[in-house]
gemmi code that builds the backbone of each chain (N, CA, C; Angstrom):
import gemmi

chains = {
    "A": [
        ("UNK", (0.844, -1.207, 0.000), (0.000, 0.000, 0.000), (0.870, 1.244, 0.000)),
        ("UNK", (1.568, 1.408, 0.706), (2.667, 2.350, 0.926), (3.540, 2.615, -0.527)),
        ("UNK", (3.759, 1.142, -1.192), (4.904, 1.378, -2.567), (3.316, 1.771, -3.694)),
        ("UNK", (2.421, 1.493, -3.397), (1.354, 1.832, -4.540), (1.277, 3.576, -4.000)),
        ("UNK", (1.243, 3.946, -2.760), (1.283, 5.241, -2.704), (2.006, 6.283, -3.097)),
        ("UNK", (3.496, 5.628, -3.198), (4.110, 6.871, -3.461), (4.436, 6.246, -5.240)),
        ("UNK", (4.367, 5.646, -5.532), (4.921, 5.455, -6.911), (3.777, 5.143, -7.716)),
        ("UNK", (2.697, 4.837, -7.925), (1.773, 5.102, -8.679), (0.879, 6.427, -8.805)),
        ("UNK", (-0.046, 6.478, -10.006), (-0.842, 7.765, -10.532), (-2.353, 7.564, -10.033)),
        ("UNK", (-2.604, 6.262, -8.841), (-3.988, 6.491, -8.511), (-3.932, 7.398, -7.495)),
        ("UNK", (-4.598, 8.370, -7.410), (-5.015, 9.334, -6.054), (-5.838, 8.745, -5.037)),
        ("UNK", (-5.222, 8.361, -4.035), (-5.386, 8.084, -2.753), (-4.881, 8.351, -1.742)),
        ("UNK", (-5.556, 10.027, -1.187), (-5.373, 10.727, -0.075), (-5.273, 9.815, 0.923)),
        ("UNK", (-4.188, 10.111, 2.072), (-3.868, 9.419, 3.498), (-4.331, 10.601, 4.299)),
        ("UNK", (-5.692, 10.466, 4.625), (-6.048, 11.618, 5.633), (-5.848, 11.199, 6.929)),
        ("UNK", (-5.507, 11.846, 7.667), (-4.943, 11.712, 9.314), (-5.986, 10.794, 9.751)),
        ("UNK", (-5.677, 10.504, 11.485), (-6.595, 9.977, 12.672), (-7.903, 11.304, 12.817)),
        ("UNK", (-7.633, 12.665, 12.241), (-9.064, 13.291, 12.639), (-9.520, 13.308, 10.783)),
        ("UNK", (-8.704, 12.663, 10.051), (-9.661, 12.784, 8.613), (-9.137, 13.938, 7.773)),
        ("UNK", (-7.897, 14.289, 8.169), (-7.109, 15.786, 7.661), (-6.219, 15.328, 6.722)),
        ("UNK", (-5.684, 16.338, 5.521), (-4.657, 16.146, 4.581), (-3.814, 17.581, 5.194)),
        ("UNK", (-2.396, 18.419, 5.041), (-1.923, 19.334, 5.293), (-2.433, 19.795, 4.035)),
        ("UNK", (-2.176, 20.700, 3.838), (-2.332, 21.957, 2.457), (-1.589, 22.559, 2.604)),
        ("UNK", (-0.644, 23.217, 2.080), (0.701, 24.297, 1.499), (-0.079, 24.836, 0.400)),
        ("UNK", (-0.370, 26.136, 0.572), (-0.418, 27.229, -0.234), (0.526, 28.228, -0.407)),
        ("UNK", (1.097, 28.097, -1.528), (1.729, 29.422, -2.342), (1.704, 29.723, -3.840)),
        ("UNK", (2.235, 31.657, -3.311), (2.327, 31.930, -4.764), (2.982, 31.770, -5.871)),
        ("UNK", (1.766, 31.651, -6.941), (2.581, 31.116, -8.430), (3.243, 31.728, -8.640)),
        ("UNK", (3.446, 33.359, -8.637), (3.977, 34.504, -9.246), (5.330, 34.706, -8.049)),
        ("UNK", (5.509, 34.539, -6.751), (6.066, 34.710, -5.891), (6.756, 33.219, -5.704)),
        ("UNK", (6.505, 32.290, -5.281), (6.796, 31.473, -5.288), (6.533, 31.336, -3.767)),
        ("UNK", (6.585, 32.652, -3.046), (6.392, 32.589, -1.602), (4.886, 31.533, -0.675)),
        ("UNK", (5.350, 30.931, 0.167), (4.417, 30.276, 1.148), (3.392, 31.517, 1.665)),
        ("UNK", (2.328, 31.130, 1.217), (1.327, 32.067, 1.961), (0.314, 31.833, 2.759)),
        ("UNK", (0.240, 30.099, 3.125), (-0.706, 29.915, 3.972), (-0.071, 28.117, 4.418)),
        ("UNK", (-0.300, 27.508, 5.966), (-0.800, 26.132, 5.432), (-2.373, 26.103, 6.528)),
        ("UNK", (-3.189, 24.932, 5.796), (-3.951, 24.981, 6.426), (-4.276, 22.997, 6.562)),
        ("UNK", (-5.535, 23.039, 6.604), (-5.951, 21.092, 6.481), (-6.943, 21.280, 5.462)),
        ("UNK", (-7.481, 19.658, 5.529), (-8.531, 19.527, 4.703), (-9.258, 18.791, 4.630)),
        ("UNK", (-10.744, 18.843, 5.156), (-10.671, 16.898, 5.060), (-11.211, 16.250, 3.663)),
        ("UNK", (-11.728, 15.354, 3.348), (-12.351, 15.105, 2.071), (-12.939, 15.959, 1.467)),
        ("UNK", (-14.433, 16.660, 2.017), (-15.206, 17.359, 1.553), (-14.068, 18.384, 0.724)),
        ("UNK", (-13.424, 19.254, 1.511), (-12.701, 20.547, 1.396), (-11.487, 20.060, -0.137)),
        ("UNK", (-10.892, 18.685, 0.073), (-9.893, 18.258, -1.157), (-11.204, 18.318, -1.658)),
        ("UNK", (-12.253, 17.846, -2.299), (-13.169, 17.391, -2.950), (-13.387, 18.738, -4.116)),
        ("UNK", (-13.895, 19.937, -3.375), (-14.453, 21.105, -3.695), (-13.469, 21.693, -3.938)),
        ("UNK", (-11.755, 21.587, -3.601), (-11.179, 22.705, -4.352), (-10.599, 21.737, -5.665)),
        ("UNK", (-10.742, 20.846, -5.933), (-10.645, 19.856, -7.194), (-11.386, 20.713, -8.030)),
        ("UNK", (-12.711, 20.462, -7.480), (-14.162, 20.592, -8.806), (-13.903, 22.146, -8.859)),
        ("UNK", (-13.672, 22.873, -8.075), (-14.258, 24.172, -8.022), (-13.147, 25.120, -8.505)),
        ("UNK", (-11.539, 24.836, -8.422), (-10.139, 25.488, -8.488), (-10.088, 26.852, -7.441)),
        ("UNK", (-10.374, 26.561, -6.339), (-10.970, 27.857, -5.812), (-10.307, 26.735, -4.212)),
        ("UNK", (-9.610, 27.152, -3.064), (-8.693, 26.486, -2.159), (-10.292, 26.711, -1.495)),
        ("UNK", (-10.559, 25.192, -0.328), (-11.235, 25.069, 0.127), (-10.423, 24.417, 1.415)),
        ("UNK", (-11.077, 24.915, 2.893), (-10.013, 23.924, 4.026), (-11.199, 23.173, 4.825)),
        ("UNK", (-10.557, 22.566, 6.251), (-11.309, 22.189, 6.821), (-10.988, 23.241, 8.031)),
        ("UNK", (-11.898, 24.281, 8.414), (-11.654, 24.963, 9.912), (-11.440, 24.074, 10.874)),
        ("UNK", (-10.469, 24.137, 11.701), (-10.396, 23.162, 12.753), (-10.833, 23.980, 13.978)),
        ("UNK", (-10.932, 25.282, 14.121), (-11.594, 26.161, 14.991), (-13.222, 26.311, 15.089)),
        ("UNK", (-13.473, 26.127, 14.044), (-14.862, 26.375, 13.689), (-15.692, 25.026, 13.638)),
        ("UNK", (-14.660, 24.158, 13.158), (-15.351, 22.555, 12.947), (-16.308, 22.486, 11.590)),
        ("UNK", (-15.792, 23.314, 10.694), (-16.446, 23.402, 9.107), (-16.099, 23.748, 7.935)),
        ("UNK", (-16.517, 23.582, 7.036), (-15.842, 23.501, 5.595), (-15.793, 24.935, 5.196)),
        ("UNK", (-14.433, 25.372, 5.065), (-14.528, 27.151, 5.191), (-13.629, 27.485, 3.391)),
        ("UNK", (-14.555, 28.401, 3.308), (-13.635, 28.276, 1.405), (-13.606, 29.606, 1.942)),
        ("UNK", (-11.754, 29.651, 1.213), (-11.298, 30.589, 1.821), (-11.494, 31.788, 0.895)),
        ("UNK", (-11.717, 32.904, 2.174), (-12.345, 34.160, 1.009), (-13.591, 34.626, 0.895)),
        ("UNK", (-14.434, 33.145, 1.419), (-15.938, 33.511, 1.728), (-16.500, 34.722, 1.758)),
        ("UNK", (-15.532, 34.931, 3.248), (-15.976, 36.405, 3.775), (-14.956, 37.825, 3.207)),
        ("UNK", (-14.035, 37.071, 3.109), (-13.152, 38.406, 2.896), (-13.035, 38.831, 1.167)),
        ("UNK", (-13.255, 38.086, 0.383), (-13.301, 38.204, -0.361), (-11.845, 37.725, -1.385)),
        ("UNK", (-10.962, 37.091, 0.004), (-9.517, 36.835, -0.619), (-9.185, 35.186, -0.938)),
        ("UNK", (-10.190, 35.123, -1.781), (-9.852, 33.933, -2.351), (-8.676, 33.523, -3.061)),
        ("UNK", (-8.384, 31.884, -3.105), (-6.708, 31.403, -3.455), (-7.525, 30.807, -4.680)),
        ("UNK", (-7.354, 31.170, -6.104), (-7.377, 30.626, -6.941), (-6.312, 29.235, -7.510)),
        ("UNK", (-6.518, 28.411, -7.331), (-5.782, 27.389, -7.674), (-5.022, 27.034, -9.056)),
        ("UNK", (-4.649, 27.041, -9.278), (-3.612, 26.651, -10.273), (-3.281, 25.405, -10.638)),
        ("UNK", (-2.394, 24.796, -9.339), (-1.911, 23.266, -9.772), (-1.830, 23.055, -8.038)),
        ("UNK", (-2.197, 21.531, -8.129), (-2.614, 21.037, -7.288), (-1.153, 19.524, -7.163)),
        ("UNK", (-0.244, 19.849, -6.533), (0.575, 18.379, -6.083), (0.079, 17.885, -4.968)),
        ("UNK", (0.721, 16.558, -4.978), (0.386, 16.022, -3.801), (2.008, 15.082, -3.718)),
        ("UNK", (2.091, 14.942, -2.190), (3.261, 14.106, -2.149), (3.047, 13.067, -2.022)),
        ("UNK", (4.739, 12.174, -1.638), (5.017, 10.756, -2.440), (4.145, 9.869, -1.050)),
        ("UNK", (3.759, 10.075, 0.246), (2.868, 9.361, 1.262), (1.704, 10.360, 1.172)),
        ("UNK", (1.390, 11.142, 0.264), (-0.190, 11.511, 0.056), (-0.902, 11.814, 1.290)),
        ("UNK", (-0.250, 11.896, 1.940), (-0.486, 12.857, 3.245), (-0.624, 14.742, 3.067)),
        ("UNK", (-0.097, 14.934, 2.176), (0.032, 16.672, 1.779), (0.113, 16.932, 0.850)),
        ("UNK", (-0.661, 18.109, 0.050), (-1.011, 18.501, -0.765), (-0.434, 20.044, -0.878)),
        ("UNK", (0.029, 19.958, -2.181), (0.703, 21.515, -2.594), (-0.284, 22.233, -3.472)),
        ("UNK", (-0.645, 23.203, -3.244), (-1.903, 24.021, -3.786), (-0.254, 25.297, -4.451)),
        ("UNK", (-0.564, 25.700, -5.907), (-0.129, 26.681, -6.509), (-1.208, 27.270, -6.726)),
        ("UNK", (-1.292, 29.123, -6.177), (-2.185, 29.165, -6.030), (-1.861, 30.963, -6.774)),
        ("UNK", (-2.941, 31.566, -7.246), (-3.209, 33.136, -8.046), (-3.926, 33.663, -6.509)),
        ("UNK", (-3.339, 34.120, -5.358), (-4.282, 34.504, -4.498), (-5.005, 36.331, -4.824)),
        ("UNK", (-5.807, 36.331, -4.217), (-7.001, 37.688, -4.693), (-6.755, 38.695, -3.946)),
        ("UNK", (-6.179, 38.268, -3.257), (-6.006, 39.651, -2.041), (-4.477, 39.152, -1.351)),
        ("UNK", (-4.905, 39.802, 0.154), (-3.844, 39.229, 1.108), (-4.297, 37.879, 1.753)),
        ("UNK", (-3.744, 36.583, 2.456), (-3.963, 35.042, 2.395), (-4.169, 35.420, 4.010)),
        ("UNK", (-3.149, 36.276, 4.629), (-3.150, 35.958, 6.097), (-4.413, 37.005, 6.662)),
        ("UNK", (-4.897, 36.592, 7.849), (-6.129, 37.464, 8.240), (-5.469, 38.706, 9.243)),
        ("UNK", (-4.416, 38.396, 9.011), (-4.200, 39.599, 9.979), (-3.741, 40.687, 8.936)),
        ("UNK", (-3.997, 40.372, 7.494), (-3.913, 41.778, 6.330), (-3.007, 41.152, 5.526)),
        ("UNK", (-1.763, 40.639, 6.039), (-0.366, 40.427, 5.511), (-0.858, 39.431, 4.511)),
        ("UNK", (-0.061, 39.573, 3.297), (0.079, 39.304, 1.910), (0.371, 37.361, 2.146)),
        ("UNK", (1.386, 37.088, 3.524), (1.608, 36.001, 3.703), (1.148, 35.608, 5.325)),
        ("UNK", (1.295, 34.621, 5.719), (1.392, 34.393, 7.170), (2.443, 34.223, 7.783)),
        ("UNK", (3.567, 33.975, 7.006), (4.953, 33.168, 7.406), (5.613, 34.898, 7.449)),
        ("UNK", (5.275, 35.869, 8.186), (5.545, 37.447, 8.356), (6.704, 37.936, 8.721)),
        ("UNK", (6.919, 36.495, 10.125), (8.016, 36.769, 10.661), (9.103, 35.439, 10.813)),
        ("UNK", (10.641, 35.625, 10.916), (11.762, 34.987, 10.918), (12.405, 34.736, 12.014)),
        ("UNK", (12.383, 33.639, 12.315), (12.583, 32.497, 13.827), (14.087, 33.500, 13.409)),
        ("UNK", (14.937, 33.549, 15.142), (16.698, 33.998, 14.840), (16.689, 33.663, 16.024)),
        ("UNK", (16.814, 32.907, 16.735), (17.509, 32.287, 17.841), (16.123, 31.832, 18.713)),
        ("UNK", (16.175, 32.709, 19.510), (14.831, 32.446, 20.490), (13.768, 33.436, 20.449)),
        ("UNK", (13.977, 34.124, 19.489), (13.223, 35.414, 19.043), (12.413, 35.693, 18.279)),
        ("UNK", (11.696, 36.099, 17.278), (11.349, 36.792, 16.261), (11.362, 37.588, 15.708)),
        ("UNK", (11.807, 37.985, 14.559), (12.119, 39.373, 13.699), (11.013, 39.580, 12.567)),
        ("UNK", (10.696, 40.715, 12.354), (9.968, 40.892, 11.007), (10.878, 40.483, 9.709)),
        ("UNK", (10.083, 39.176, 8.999), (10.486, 38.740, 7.199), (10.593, 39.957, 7.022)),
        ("UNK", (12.015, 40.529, 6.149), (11.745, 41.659, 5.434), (11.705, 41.094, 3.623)),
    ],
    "B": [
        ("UNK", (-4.084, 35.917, 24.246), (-2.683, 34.881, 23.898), (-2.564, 34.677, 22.354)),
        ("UNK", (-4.005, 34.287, 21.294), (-3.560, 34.501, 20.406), (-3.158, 35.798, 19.837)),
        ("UNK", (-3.994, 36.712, 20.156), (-3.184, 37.942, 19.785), (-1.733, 38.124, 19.883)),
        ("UNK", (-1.222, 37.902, 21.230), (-0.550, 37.452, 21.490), (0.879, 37.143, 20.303)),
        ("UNK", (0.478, 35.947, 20.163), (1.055, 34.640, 19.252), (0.996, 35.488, 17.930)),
        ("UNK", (-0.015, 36.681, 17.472), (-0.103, 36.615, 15.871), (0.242, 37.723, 15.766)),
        ("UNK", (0.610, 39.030, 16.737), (1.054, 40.217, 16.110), (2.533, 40.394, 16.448)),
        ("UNK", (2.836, 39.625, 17.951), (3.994, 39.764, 18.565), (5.267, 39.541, 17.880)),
        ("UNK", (6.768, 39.522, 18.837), (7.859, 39.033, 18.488), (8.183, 38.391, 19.287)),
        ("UNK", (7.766, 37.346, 20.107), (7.579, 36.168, 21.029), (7.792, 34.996, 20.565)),
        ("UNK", (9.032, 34.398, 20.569), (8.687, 32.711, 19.903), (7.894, 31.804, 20.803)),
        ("UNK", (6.821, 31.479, 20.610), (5.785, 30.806, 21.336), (5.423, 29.735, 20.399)),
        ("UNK", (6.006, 28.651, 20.117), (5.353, 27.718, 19.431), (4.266, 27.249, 19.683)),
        ("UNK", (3.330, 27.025, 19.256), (1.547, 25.870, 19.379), (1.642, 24.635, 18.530)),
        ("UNK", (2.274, 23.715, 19.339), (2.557, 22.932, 19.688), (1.079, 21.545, 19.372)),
        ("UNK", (0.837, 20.950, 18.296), (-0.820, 20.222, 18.539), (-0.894, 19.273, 19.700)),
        ("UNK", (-2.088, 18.624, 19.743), (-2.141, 17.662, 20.778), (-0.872, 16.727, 20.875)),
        ("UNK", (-0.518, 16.029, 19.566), (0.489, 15.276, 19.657), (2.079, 15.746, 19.717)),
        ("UNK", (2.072, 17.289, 19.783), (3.554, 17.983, 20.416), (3.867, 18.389, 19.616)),
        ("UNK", (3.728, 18.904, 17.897), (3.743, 18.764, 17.107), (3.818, 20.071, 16.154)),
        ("UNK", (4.601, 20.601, 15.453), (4.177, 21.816, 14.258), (4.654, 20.785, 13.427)),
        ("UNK", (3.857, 21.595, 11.884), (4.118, 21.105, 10.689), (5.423, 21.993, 9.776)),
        ("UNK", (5.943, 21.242, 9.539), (7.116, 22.285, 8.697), (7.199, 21.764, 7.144)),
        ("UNK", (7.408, 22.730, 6.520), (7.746, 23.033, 5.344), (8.747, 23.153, 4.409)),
        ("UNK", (9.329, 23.243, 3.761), (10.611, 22.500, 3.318), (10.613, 23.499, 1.969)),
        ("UNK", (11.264, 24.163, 1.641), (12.019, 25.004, 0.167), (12.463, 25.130, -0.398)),
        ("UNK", (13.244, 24.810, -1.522), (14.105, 24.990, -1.939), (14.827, 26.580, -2.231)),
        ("UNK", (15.535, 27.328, -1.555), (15.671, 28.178, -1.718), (16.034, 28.701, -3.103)),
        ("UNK", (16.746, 28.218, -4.109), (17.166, 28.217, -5.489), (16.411, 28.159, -6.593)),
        ("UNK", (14.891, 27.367, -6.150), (14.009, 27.100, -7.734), (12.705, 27.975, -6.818)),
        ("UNK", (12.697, 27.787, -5.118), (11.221, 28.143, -4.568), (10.365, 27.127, -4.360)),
        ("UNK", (10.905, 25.658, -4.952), (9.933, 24.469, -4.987), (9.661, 24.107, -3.800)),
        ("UNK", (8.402, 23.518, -3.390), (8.287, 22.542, -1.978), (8.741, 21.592, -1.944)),
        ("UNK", (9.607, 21.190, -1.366), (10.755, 19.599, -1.758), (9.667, 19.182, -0.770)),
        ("UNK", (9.346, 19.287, 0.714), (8.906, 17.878, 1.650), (8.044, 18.849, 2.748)),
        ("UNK", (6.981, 18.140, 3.282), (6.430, 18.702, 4.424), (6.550, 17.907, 5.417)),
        ("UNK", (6.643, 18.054, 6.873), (7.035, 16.920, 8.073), (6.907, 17.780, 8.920)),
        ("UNK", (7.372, 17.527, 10.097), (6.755, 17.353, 11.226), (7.533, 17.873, 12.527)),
        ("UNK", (7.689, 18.466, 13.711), (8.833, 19.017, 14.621), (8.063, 18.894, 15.640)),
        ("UNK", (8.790, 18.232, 16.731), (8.815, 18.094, 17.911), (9.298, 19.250, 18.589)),
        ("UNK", (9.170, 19.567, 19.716), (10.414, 21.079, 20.212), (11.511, 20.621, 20.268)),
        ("UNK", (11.712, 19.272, 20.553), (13.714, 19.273, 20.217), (14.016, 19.116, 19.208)),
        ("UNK", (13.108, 19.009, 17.957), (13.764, 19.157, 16.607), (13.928, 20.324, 16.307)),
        ("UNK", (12.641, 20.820, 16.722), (12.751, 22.160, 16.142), (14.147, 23.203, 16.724)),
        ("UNK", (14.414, 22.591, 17.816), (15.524, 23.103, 18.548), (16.683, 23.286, 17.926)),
        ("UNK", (17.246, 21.821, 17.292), (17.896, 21.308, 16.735), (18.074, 21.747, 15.631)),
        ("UNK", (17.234, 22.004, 14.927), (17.309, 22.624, 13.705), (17.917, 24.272, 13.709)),
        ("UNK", (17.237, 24.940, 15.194), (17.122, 26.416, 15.000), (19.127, 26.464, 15.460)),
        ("UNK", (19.413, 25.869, 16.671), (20.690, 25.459, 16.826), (21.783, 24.946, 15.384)),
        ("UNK", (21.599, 23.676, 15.169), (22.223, 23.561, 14.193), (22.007, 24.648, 12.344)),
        ("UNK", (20.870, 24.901, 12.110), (21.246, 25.540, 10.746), (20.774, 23.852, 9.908)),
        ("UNK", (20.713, 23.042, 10.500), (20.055, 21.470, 9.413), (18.647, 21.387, 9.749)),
        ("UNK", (17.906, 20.650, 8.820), (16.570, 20.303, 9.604), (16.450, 19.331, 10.141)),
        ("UNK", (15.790, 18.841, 10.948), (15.614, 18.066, 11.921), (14.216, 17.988, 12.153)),
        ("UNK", (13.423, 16.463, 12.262), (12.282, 16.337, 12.402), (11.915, 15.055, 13.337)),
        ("UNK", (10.642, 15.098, 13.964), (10.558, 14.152, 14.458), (9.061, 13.060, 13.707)),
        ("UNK", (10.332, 11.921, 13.523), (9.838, 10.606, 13.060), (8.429, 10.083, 13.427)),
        ("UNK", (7.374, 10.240, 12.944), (6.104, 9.677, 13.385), (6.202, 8.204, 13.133)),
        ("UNK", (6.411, 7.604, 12.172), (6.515, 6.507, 11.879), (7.232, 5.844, 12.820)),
        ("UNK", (8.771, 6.494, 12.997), (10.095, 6.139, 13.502), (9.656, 6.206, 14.933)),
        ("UNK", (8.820, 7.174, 15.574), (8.817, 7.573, 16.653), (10.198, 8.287, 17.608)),
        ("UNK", (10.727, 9.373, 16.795), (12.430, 9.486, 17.147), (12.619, 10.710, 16.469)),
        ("UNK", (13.809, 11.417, 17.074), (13.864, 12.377, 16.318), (14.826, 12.088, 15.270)),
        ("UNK", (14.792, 12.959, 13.970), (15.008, 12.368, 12.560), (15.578, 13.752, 11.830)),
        ("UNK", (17.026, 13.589, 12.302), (18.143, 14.441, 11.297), (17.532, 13.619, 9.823)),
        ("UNK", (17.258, 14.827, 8.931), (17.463, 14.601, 7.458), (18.280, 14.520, 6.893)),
        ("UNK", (18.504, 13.174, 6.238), (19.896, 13.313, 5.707), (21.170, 12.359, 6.519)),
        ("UNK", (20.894, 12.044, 7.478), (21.792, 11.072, 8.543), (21.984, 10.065, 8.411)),
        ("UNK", (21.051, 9.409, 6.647), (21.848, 8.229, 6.611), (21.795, 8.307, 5.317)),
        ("UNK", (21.294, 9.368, 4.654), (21.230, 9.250, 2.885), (22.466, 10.643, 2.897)),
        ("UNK", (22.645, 11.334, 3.846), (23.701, 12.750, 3.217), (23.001, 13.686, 2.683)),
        ("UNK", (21.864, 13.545, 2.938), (20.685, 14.730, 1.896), (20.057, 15.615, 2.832)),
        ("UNK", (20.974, 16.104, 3.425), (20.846, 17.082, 4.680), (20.390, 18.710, 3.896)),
        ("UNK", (19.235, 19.248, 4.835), (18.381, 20.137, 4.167), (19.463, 21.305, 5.028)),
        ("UNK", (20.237, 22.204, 4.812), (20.473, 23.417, 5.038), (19.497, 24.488, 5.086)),
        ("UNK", (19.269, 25.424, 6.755), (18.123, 25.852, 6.543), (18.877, 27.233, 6.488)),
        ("UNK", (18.342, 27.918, 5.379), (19.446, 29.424, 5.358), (17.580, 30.282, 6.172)),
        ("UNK", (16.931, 30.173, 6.338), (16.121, 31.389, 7.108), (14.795, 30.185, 7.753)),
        ("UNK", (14.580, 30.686, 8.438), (12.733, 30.000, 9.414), (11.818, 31.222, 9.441)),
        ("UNK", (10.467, 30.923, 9.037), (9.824, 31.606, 8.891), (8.596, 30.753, 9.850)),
        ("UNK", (7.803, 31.480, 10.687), (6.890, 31.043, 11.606), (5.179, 31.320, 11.015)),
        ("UNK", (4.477, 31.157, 11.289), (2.936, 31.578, 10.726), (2.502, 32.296, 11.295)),
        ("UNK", (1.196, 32.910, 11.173), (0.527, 33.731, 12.340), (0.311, 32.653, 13.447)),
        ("UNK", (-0.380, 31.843, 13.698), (-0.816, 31.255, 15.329), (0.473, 30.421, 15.672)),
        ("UNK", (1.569, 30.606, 14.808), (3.117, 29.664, 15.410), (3.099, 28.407, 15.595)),
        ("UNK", (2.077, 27.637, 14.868), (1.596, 25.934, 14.431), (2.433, 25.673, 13.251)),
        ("UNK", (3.016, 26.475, 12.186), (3.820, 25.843, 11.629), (4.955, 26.291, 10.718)),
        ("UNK", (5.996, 26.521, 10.813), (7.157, 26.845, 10.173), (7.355, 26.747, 8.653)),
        ("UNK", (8.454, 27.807, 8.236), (8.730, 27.403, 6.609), (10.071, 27.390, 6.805)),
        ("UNK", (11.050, 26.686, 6.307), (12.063, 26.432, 6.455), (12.621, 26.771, 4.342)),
        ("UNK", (13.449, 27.524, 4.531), (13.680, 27.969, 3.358), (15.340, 27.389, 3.495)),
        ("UNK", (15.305, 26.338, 2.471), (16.953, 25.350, 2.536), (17.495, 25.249, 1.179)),
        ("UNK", (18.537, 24.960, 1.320), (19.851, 24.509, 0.435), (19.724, 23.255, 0.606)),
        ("UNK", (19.230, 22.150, -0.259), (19.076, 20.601, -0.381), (20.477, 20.294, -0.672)),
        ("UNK", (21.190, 19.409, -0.193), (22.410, 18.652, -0.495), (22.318, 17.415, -1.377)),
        ("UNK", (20.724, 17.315, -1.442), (20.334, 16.290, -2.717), (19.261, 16.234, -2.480)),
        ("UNK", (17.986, 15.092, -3.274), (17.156, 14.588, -3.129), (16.830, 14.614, -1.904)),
        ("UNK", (15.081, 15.196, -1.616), (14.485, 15.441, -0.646), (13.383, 14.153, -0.541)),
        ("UNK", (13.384, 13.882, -1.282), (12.056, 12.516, -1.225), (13.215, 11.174, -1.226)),
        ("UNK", (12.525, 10.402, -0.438), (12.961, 9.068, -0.006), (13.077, 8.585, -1.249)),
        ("UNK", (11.840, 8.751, -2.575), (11.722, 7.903, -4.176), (13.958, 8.339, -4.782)),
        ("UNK", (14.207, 9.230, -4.142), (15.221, 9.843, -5.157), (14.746, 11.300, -5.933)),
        ("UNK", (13.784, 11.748, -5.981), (13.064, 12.558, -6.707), (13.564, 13.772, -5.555)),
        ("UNK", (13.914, 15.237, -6.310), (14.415, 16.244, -5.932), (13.514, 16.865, -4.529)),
        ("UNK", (12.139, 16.482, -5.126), (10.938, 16.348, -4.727), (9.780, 15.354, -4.235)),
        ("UNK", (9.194, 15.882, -2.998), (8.125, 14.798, -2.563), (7.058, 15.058, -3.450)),
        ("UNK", (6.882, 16.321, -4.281), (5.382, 16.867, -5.145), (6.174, 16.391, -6.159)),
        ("UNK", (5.850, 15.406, -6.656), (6.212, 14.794, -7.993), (5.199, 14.045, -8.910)),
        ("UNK", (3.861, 14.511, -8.487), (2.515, 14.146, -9.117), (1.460, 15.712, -8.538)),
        ("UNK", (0.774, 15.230, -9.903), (-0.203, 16.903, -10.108), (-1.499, 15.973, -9.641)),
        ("UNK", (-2.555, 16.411, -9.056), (-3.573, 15.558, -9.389), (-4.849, 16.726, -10.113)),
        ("UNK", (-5.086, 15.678, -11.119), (-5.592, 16.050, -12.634), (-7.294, 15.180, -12.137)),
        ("UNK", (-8.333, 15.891, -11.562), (-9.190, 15.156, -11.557), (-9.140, 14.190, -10.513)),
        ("UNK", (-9.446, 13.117, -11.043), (-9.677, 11.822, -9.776), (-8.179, 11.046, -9.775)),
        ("UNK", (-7.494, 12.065, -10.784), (-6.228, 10.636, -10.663), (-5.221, 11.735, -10.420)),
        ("UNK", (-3.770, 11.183, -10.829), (-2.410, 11.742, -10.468), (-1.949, 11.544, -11.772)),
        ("UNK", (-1.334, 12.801, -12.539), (-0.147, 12.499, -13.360), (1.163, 13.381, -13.016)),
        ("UNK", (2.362, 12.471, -13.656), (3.335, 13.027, -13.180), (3.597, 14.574, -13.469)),
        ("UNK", (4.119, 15.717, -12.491), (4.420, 16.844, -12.423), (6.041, 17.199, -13.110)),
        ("UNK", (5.439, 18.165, -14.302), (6.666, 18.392, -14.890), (7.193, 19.426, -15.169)),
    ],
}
model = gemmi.Model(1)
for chain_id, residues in chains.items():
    chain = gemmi.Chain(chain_id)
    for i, (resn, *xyz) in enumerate(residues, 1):
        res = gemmi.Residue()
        res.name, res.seqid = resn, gemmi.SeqId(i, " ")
        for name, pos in zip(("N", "CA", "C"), xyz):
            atom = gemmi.Atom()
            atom.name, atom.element = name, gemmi.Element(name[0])
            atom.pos, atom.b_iso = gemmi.Position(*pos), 0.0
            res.add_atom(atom)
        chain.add_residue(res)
    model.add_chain(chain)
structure = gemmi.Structure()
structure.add_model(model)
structure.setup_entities()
């Protein structure tokens, strides 16, 4: 199961013990990481059909397409997945800014010892 | 506290039930996602200390220098944290192949629909 996972072309997500895949979102144009989030079936399901990043809220406990509200939807692009199909790489055209706190990314700031600095 | 965690310069990792952030993997040179995995706080330690990545083994149950028995040690030239500090980007210098297959890459399939073809 494991050698059919990583070396064959059938898609068969390994969703976690709560039913989750990771998601890595970044930009096509940037190349930069701008989000990760989960996903469970439903959420892989709908950003397949739809090209539009769909997660699973783990705060909320629901299928949250991102942008709903804000209007900053991750247009999808190309969709990888890795070689234990546990995580999924979303290339993504995002619409706005990805992080809710405004910022263009979430990954804002740069670990330097025991600290944090602002990414410049 | 999340406020906290999402505007500050506090390294406060959030840590999941199972002890856990997700990390991210870069190639600093192309921008590609070579691998996503997993940090314990003494990997993550380890990593922020040494400048290598370092993860801890779910499978293995252990912590898991990359590269310690293949030489394909991920050089991390910057760490980048998220807003709620659940999961890191590690932006590296690969010393080779990041996927166990040999492949530069763990995203080495697109999924096209219901199936997977190879990513090129």
């Amino acid at each position: 199961m494991a050698d059919h996972r990583d070396t064959g072309l059938t898609l068969d997500p390994k969703f976690d013990d709560n039913g989750l895949l990771t998601a890595v979102c970044t930009d096509r144009a940037s190349g930069e990481v701008l989000m990760v989030a989960h996903m469970d079936a439903e959420a892989f399901a709908a950003t397949v059909a739809t090209g539009e990043a769909h997660f699973w809220s783990r705060s909320r406990k629901a299928l949250w397409k991102k942008g709903e509200s804000s209007g900053n939807v991750l247009r999808v692009h190309d969709i990888r997945i890795d070689c234990d199909q546990d995580a999924v790489w979303l290339i993504c055209e995002p619409a706005g800014p990805a992080c809710h706190t405004g910022r263009r990314s979430c990954f804002y700031r740069r670990v330097d010892g025991d600290r944090l600095v602002p990414a410049t």
